[in-house]
VEXDREN-2710 file (C-alpha; in Angstrom, 1 decimal):
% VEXDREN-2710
k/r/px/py/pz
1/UNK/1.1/5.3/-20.0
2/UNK/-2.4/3.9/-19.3
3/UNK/-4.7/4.8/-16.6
4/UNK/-5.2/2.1/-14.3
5/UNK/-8.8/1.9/-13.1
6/UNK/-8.6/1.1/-9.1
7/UNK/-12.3/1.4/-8.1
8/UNK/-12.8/-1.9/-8.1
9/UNK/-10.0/-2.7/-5.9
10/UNK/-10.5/-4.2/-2.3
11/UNK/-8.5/-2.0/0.2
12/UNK/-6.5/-3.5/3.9
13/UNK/-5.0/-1.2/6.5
14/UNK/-1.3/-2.2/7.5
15/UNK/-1.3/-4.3/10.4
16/UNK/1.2/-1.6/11.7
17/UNK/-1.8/1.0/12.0
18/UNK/-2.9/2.2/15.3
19/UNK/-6.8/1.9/15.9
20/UNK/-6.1/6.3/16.6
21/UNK/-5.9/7.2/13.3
22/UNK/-2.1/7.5/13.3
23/UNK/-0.1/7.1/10.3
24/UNK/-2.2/4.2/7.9
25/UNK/-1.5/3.1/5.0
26/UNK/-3.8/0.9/2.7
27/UNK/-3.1/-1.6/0.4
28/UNK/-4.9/-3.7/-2.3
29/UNK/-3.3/-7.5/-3.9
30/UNK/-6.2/-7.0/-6.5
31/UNK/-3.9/-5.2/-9.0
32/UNK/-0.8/-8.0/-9.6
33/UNK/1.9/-7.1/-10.8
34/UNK/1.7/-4.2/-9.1
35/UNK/0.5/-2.9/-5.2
36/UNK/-1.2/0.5/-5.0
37/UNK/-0.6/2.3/-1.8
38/UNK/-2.5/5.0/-0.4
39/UNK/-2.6/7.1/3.5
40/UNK/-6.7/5.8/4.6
41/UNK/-6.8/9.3/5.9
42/UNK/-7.2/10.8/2.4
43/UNK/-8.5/7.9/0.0
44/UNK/-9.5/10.3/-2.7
45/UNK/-6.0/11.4/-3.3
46/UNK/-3.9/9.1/-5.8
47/UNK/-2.1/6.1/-4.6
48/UNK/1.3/5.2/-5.0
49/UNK/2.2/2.1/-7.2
50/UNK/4.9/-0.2/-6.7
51/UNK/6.2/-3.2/-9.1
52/UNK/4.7/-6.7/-6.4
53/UNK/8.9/-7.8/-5.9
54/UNK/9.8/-4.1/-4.9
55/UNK/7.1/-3.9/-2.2
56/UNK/7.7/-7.1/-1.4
57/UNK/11.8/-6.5/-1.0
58/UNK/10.7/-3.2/1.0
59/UNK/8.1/-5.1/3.3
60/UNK/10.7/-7.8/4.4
61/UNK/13.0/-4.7/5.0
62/UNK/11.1/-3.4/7.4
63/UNK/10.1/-7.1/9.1
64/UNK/13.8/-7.7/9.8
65/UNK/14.7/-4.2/10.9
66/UNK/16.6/-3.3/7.7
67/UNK/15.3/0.4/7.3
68/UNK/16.0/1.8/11.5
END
């Protein structure tokens, strides 16, 4: 498998993250096919990446109330 290099990638807090510091996540559209995910209160560790149809399948999940 080959690194992916995601310095260059342009980061955006969830719009579900509270302005405390709560639980955020990050993510970038600047890596298609794929979405890396990260927690903004630790952006050095590794994000998580997920095929662009899986997040998006797990994002309208959680829009509709799926996942409660």
């Amino acid at each position: 498998m080959r690194a992916i290099d995601m310095t260059t990638v342009t980061w955006r807090k969830s719009s579900y993250s509270n302005p405390d510091g709560g639980a955020c996540l990050e993510v970038s559209d600047d890596l298609s096919p794929a979405v890396p995910v990260r927690d903004s209160k630790a952006p050095d560790r590794p994000a998580l990446l997920f095929a662009a149809g899986s997040w998006s399948s797990f994002v309208a999940a959680v829009r509709t109330g799926a996942l409660r």
